[in-house]
C-alpha positions as CSV (number, residue, x, y, z in Angstrom):
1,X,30.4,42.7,27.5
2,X,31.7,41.1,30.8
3,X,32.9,37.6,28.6
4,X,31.4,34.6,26.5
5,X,28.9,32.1,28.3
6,X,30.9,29.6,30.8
7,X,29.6,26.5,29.2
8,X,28.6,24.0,32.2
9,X,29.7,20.6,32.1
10,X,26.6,17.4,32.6
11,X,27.9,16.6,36.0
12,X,27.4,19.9,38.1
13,X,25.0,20.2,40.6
14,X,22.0,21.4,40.3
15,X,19.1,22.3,42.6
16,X,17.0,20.3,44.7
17,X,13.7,20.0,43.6
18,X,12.2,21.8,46.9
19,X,13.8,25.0,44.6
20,X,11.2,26.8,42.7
21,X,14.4,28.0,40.8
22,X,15.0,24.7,40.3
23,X,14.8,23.2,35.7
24,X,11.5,20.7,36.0
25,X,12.2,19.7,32.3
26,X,8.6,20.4,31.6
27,X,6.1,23.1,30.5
28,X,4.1,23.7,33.6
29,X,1.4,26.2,31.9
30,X,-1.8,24.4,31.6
31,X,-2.6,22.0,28.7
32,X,-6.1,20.5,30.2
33,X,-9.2,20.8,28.2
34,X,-10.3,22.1,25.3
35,X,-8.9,25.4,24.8
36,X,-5.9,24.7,22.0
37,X,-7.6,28.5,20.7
38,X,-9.7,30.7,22.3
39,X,-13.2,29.6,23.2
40,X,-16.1,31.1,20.7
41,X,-19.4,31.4,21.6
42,X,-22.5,33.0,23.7
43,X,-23.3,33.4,26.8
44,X,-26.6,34.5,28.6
45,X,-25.4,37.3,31.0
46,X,-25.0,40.6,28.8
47,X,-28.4,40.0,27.4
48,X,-30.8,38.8,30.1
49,X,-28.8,39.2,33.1
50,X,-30.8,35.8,35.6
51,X,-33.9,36.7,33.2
52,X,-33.3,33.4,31.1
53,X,-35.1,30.4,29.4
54,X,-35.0,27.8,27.7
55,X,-37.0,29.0,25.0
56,X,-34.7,32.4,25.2
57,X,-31.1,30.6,24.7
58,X,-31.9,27.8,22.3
59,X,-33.1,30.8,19.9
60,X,-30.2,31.9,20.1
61,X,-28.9,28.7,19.5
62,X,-30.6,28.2,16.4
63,X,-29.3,31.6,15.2
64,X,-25.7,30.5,15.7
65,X,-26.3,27.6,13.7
66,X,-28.5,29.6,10.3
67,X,-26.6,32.5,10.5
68,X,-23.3,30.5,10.0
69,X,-21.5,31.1,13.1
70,X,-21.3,27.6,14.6
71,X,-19.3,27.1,11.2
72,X,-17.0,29.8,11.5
73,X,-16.2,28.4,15.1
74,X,-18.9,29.7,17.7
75,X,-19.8,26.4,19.7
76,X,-20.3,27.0,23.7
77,X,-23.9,28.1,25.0
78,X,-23.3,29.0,28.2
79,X,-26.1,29.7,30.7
80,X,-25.0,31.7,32.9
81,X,-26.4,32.9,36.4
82,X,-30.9,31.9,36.6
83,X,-30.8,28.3,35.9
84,X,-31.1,26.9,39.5
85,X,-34.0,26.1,41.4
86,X,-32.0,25.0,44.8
87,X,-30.3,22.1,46.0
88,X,-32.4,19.3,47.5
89,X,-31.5,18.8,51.2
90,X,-29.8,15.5,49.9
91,X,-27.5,17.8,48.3
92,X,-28.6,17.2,44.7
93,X,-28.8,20.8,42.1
94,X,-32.4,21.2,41.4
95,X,-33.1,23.0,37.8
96,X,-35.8,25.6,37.5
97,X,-38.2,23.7,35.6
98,X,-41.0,26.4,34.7
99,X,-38.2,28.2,32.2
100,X,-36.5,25.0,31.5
101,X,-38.8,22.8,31.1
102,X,-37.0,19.7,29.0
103,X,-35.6,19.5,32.7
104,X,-38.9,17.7,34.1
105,X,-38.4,13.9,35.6
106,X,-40.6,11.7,36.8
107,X,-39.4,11.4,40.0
108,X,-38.3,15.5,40.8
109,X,-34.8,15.4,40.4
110,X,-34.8,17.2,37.3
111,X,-31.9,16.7,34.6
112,X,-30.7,19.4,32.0
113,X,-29.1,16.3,29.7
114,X,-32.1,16.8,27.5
115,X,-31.1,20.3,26.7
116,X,-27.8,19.4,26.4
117,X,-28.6,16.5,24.1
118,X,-30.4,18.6,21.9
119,X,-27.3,21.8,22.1
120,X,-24.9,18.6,20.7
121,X,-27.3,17.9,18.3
122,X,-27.0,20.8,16.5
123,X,-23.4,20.7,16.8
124,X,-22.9,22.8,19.4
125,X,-21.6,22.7,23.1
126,X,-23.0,23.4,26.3
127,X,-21.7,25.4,29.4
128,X,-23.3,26.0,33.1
129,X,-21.9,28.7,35.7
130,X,-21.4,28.5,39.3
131,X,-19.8,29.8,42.1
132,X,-16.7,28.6,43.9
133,X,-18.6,29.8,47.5
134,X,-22.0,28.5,48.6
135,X,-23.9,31.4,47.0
136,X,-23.3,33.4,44.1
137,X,-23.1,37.1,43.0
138,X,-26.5,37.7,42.0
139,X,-28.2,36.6,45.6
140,X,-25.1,39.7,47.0
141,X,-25.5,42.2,44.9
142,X,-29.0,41.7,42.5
143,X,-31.6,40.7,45.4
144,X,-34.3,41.9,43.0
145,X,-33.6,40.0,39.7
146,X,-35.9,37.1,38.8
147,X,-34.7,33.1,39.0
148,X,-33.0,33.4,42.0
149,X,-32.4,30.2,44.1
150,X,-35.3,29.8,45.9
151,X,-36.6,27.6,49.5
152,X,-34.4,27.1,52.8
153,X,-31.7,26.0,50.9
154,X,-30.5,28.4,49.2
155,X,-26.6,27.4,49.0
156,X,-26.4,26.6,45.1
157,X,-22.6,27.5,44.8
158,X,-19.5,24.4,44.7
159,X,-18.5,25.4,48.2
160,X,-18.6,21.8,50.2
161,X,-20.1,20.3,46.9
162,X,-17.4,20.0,43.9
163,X,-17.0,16.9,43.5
164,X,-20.7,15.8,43.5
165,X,-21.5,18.7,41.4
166,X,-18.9,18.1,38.8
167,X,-19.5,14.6,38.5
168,X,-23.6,16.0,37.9
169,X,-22.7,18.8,35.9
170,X,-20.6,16.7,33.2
171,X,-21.0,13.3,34.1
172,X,-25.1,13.1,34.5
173,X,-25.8,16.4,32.4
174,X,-23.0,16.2,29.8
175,X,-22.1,19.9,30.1
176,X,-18.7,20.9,28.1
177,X,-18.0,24.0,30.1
178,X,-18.0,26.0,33.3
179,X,-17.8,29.6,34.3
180,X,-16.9,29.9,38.1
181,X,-17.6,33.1,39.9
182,X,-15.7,33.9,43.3
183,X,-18.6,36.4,45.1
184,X,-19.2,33.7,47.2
185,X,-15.9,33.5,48.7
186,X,-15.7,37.4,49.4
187,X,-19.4,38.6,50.0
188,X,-20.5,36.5,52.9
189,X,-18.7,37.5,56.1
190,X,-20.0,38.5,59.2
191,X,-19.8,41.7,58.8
192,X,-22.4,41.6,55.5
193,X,-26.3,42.2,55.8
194,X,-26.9,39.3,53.9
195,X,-25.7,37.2,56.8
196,X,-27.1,39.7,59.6
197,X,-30.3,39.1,57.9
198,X,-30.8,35.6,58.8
199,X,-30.7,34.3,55.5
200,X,-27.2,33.0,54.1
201,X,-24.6,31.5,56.3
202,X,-21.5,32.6,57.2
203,X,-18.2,31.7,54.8
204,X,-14.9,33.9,56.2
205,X,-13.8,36.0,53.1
206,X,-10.8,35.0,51.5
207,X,-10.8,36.8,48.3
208,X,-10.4,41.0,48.6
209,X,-11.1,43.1,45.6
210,X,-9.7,46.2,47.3
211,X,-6.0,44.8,48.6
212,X,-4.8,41.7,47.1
213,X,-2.5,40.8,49.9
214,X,-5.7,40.2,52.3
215,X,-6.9,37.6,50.1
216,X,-5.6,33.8,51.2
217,X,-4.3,33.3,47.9
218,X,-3.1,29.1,47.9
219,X,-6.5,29.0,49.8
220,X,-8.2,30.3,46.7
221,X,-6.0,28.3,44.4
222,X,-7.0,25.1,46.0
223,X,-10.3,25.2,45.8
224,X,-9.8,25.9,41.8
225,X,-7.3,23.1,41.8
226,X,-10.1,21.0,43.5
227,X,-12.1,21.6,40.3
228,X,-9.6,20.8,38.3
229,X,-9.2,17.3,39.7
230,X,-12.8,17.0,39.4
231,X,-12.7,17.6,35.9
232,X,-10.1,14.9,34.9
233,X,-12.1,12.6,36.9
234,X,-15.9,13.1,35.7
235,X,-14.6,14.4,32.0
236,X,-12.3,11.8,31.0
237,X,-12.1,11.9,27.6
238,X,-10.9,15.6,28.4
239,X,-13.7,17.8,26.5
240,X,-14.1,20.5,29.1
241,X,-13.3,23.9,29.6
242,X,-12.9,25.6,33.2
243,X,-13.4,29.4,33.0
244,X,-12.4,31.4,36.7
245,X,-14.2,34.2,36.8
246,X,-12.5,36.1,40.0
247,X,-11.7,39.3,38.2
248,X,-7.7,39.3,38.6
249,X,-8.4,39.2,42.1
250,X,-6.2,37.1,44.7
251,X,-3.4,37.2,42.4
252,X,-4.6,35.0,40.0
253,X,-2.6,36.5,37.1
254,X,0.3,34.0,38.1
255,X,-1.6,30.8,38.9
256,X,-4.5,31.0,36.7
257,X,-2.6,29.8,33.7
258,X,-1.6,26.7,34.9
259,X,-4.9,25.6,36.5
260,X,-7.8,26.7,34.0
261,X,-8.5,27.6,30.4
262,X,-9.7,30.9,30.5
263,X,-8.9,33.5,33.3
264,X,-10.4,36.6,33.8
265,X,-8.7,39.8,33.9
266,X,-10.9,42.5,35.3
267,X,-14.4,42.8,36.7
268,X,-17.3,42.7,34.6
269,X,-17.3,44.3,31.4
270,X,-20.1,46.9,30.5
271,X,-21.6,48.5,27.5
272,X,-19.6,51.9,27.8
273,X,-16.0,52.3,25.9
274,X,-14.6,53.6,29.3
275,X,-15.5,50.2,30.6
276,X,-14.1,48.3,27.5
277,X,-10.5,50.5,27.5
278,X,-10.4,49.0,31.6
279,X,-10.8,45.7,30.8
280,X,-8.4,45.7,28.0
281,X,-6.2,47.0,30.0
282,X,-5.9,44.4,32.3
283,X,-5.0,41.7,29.7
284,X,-2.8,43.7,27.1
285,X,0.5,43.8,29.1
286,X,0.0,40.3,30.3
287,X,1.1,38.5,26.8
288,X,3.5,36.0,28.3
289,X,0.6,34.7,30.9
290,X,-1.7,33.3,28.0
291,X,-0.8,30.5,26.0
292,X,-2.7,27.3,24.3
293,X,-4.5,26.1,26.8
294,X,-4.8,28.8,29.1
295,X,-6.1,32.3,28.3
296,X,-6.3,35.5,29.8
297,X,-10.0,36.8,29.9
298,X,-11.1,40.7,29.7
299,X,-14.6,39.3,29.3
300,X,-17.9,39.0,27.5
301,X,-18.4,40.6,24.5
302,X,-20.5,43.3,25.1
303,X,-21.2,44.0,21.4
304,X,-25.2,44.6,20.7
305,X,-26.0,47.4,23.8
306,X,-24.8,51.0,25.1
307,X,-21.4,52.4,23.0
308,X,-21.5,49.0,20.6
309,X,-24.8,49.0,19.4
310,X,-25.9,49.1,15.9
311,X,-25.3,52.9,15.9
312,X,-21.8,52.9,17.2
313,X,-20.4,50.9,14.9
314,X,-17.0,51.6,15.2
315,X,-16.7,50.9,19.0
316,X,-18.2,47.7,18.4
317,X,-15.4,47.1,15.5
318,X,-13.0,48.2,17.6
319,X,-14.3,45.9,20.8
320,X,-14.3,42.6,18.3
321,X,-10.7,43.6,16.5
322,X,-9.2,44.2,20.4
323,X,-10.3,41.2,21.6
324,X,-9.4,39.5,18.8
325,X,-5.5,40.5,18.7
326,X,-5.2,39.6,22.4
327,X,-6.5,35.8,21.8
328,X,-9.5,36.6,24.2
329,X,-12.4,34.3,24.3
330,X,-15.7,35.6,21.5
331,X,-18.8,35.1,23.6
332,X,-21.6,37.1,22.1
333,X,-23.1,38.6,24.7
334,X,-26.5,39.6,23.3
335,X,-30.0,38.9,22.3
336,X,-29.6,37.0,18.6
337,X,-33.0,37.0,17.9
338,X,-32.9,40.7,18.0
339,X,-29.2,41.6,16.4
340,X,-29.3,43.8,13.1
341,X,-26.9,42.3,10.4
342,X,-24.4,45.0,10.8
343,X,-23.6,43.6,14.2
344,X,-23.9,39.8,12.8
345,X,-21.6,41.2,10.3
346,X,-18.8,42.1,12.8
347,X,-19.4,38.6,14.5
348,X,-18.8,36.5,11.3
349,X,-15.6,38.6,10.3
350,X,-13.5,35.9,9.1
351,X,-10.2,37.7,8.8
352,X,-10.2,38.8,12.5
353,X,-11.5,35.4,13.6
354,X,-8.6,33.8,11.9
355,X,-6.3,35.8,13.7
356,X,-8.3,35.1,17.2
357,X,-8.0,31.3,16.3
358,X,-4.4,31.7,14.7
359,X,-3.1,28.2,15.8
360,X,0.7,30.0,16.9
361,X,-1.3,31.3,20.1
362,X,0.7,34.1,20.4
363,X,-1.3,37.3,22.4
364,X,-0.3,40.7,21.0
365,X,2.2,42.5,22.2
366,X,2.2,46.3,22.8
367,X,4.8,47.6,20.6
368,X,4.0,51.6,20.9
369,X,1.5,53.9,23.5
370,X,1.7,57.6,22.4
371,X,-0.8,59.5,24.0
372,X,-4.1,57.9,23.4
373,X,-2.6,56.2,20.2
374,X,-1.9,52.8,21.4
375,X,0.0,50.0,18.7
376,X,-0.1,46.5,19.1
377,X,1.4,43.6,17.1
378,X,0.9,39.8,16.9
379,X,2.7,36.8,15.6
380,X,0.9,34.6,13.6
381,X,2.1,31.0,13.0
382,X,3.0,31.4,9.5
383,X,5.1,34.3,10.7
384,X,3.0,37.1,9.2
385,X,1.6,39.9,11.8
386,X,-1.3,41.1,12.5
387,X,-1.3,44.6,13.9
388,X,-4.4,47.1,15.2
389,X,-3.7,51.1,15.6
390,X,-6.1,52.2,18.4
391,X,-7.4,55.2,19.0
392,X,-8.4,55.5,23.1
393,X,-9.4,59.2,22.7
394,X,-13.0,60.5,21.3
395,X,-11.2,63.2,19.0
396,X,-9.7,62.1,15.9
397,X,-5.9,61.3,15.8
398,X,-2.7,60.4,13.4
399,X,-0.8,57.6,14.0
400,X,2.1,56.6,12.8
401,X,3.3,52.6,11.7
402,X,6.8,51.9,11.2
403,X,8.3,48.6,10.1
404,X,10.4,48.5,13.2
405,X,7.2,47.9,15.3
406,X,6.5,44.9,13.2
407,X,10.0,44.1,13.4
408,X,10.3,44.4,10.1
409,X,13.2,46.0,8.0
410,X,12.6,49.5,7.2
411,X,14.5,49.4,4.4
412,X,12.0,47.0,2.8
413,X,8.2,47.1,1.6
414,X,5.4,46.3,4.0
415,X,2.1,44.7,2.7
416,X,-0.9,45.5,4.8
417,X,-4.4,44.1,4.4
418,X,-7.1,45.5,5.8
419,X,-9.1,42.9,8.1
420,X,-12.3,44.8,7.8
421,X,-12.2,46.1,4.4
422,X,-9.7,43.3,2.6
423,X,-7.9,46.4,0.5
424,X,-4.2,46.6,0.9
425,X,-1.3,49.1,0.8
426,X,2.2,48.8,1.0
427,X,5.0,51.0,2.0
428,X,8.4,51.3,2.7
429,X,9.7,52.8,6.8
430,X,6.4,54.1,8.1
431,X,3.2,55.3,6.8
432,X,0.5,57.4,8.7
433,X,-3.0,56.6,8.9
434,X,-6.1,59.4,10.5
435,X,-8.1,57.5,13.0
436,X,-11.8,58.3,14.0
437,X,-12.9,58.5,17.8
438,X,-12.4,55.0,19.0
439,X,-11.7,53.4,16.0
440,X,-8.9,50.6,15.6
441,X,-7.6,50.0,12.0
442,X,-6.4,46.4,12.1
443,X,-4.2,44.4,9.4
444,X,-2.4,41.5,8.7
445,X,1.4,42.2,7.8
446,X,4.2,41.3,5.5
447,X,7.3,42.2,5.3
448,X,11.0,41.1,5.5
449,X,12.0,40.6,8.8
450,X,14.8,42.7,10.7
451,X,15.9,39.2,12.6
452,X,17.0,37.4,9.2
453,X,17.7,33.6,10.9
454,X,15.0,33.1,13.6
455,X,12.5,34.8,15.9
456,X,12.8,37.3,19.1
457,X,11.7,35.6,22.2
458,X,8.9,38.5,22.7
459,X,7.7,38.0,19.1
460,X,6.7,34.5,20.6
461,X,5.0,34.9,24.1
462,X,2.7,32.1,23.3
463,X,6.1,29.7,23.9
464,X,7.2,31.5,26.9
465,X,5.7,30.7,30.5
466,X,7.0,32.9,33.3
467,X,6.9,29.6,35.7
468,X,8.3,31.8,38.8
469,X,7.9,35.8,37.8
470,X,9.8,36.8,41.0
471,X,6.7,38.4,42.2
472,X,6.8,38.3,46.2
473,X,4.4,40.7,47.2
474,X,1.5,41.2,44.8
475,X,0.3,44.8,43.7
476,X,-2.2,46.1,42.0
477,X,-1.6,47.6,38.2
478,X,-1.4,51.5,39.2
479,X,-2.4,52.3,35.8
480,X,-5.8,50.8,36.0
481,X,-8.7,51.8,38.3
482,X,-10.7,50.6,39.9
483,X,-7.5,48.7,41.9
484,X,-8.4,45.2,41.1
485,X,-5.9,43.7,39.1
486,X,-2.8,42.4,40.7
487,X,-0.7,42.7,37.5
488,X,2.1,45.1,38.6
489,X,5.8,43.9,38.2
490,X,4.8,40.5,36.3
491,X,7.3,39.8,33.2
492,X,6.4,41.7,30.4
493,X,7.4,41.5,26.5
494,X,9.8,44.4,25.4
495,X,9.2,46.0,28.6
496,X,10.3,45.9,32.0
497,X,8.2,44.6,34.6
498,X,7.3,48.2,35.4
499,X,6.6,49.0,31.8
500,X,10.1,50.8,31.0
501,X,12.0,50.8,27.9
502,X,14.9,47.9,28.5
503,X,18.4,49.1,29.5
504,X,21.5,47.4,31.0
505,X,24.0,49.6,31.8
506,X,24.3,52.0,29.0
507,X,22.8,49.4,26.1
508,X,19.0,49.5,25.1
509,X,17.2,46.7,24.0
510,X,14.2,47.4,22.0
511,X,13.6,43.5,22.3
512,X,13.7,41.1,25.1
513,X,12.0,40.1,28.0
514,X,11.8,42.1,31.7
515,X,11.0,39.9,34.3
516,X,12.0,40.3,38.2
517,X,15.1,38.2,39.8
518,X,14.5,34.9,41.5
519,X,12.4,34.2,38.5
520,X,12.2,31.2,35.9
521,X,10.8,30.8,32.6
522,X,9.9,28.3,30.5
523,X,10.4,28.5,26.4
524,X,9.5,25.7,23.9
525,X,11.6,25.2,21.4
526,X,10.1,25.3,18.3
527,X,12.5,23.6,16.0
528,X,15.8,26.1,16.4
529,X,19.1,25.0,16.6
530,X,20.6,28.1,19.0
531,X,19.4,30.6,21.4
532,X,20.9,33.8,22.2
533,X,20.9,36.7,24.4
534,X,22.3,39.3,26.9
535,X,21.8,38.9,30.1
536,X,22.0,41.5,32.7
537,X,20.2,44.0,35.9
538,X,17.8,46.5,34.3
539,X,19.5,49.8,34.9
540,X,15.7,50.2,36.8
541,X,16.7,48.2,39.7
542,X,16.9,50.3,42.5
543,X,19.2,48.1,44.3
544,X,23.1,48.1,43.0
545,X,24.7,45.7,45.4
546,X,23.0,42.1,45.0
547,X,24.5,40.4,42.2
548,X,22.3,38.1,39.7
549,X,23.1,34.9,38.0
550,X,21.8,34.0,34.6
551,X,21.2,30.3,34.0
552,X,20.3,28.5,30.4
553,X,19.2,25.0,31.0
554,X,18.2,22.9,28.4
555,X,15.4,19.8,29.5
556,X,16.3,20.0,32.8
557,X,20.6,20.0,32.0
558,X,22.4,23.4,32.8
559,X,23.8,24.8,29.4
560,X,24.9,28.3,29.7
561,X,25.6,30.5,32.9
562,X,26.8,34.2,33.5
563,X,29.2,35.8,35.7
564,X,27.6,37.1,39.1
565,X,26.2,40.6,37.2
566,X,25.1,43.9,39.2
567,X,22.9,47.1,38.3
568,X,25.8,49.1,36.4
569,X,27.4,45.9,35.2
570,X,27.6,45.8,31.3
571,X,25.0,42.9,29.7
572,X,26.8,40.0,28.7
573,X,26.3,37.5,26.3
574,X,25.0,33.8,26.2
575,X,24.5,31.5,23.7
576,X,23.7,27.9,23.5
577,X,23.1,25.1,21.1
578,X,19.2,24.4,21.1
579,X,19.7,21.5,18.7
580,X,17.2,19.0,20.1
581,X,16.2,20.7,23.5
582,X,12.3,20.8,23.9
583,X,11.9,23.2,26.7
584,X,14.6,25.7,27.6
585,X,14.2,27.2,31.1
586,X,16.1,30.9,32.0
587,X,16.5,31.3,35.5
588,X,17.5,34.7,36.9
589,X,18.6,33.6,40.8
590,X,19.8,36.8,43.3
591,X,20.1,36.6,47.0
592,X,17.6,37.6,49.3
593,X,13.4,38.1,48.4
594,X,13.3,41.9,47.2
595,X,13.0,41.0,44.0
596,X,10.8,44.2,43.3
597,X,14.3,46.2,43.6
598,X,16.0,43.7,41.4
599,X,14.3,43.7,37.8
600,X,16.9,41.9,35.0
601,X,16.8,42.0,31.4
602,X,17.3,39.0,29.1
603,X,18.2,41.1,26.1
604,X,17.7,40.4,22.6
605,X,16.6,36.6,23.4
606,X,16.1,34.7,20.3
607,X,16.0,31.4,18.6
608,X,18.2,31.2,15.8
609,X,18.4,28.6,12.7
């Protein structure tokens, strides 16, 4: 330990506000909408692709409602892509009136507020999808799929158009929710057939899927932000949800948080367990970039076809318990009218619901990966855990749970309860378990803690917001393929930012939080009188000159700061008095912008009584 925490008097300086570095005071991580849990619901895509109807999605509407879903929390029917019929040269959305026919007016200007009327009705809400471009991903890449838009105007996408459509969409139609594609914004070019052909205008791409650093990231950002605005204005009362769908593309793991309410992850999901392990993927080392009010997406679920039908049972437990421990949205993604009761079964599983909807908000974290046994544990807000044992492989495996992983003692018993079957066992340390192909054993934990008088910061990533990660050039997650996600050096839980145990100089932290320097982050305070940790450069870093300064401010006031540390440098110790601070922000500042070379370690952070 270099020494105790210099304790800052009120009057020094700090910052200018032009200082991304720089306390705010205030959690920045959106808040907007209706998204205090993760949205539940269905959507129309994984079972009829543009092939949809009226008729079609208020069965399944009406099978929410009798089978008891709507009461366990499944509200949103989304139609997705097939709704349109074009937009009127005026500039007005046309709906497609032969498959949704309550959409008929007088005068031809159609209006879906009779099908949303009768979706509130029944208790339910209603959500629409566009594009952020002029056209959308079915016109590029499904030219032979029914409903698509038709006449000379073709452009049905937000591009030009948000305001007017947002003010429609929820104003006029009284829609709750909206998924927004991107394809728009990266499939039209001039280089694409579609706009050789004669048929759909030109709009310069500024979204890459292959290399995220040729995507105009703020450009992208604005025109999300631009819904946003829309949203508080035509939404007032604040019942809306924005979904962007742009498949972790254009950065969007670092923004996406604080603009919408749902973000997604990966590309599209489909019915193969390859598929599923790719999306999940992209969302389980992201734990400290989803929060109440802002989720991270892997997608649909894809429960009801291919590896999760009825006769795959255990993928399909496995996809529902997955995306239920990392707090991702539940939007059935099949044909109701046609779902056997084994599947409704794994729907209306209330125990993993309650820990989807657990109002603490906290994503698991991965606490072990041994071969293709992967562990991961979540906080729940009356501090039990819940904690899933998955098995990636299609051989059978053992596994192997200790107490630690819980953070637990492992001197003391363990209660688990198994969320599927409700039967629990206890034991002391660790106890093994022999997994199927693909199967995920999931329970819900209790045990004595190994932190006795308060909670590690990584236990709580629902409370943490990694304002500024540090990340100055964005790469995609080398671990996942296809390349899309640009996920790659963001803060982690436990980890480093490259996924490496924690270690300043020669001390390991097995808790903690690994974030790059030049980097803030935002905890709320959830009642604790003290926070303390060690502060110090990951003995990663590749770069042993630049020294780093830990800050500790408290509402905006500086309350704790480190000596100038470098790789090699022993970690040192900080703690403050938390004692009616609502937000603390810990800044990591270095000189220079290689902050890739320069990942630091805030050690052991954690509240205290």
């Amino acid at each position: 330990m270099i020494g105790l925490a210099l304790i800052l008097a009120p009057g020094i300086a700090q910052a200018q506000p032009a200082d991304p570095l720089a306390p705010t005071g205030r959690w920045t991580a959106n808040t907007d909408g209706q998204a205090a849990t993760p949205p539940m619901g269905w959507n129309s895509w994984n079972a009829f692709f543009t092939d949809m109807d009226e008729e079609k999605v208020l069965a399944s509407a009406q099978k929410i409602v009798s089978s008891g879903l709507a009461a366990k929390g499944y509200r949103y029917i989304n139609l997705d892509e097939g709704w349109w019929e074009k937009r009127r040269e005026d500039g007005r959305m046309l709906v497609r009136t032969e498959k949704f026919p309550s959409a008929r007016t007088d005068d031809g200007s159609t209006s879906f507020r009779p099908f949303t009327d009768r979706l509130h009705a029944m208790g339910l809400k209603a959500g629409l999808y566009s594009d952020l471009g002029r056209n959308t991903c079915a016109q590029a890449y499904m030219p032979d799929e029914p409903n698509l838009p038709r006449g000379n105007v073709r452009e049905v996408g937000l591009y030009g158009h948000i305001d007017r459509d947002i003010g429609l969409y929820f104003g006029e139609w009284g829609f709750d929710y909206i998924k927004i594609d991107g394809c728009g914004l990266r499939a039209y070019g001039p280089d694409s057939a579609l706009v050789k052909s004669g048929r759909y205008r030109e709009l310069d791409p500024i979204l890459d899927l292959r290399d995220v650093n040729k995507s105009d990231i703020p450009a992208v950002r604005d025109l999300f932000e631009q819904v946003k605005v829309a949203l508080a204005r035509h939404a007032s009362d604040g019942d809306y949800l924005l979904s962007l769908c742009i498949w972790g593309s254009a950065n969007v793991r670092s923004w996406g948080k604080d603009v919408g309410n749902i973000s997604r992850t990966s590309d599209d999901i489909a019915p193969r367990w390859d598929a599923l392990l790719t999306n999940f993927d992209t969302a389980a080392t992201r734990a400290l970039y989803a929060h109440p009010g802002s989720w991270n997406d892997p997608d649909m679920l894809f429960i009801g076809k291919g590896d999760f039908d009825e006769n795959h049972l255990v993928e399909a437990q496995s996809h529902f318990a997955l995306w239920a421990m990392l707090n991702a949205p539940l939007l059935i993604g099949t044909d109701l009218r046609k779902t056997p009761p084994l599947l409704m079964d794994v729907f209306g599983n209330d125990r993993l619901i309650a820990i989807n909807q657990d109002k603490g908000g906290h994503q698991a974290v991965v606490a072990d990966r041994q071969g293709d046994i992967q562990t991961l544990v979540k906080t729940l807000a009356n501090g039990d855990k819940a904690v899933a044992i998955l098995n990636r492989g299609s051989t059978p495996q053992d596994a192997t749970l200790n107490a630690a992983q819980l953070k637990f003692r492992n001197d003391a018993p363990v209660r688990l309860v198994d969320l599927w079957k409700g039967t629990a066992v206890d034991f002391t340390g660790e106890r093994s378990f022999r997994l199927a192909p693909h199967q995920t054993l999931v329970f819900r934990a209790k045990g004595a803690r190994s932190l006795t008088d308060g909670m590690y910061l990584s236990e709580l990533p629902g409370v943490v917001n990694p304002a500024v990660d540090g990340v100055v050039r964005p790469k995609p997650d080398p671990t996942i393929d296809p390349p899309i996600y640009a996920g790659w050096d963001g803060a982690q839980a436990d980890r480093t930012p490259y996924g490496r145990g924690l270690q300043v100089a020669g001390r390991h932290f097995v808790n903690g939080i690994g974030i790059l320097s030049n980097s803030r982050l935002e905890v709320k305070n959830q009642h604790y009188r003290r926070l303390t940790v060690s502060v110090g450069v990951d003995n990663s870093a590749t770069d042993a000159k630049r020294p780093v300064t830990f800050v500790i401010y408290g509402d905006g006031r500086p309350l704790a700061r480190s000596a100038a540390l470098r790789r090699g440098d022993a970690a040192q110790d900080l703690a403050v008095n938390t004692s009616g601070v609502k937000l603390l922000e810990l800044v990591a500042r270095s000189e220079g912008t290689d902050n890739e070379a320069l990942p630091v370690t805030w050690g052991d952070a954690a509240f205290r009584r």
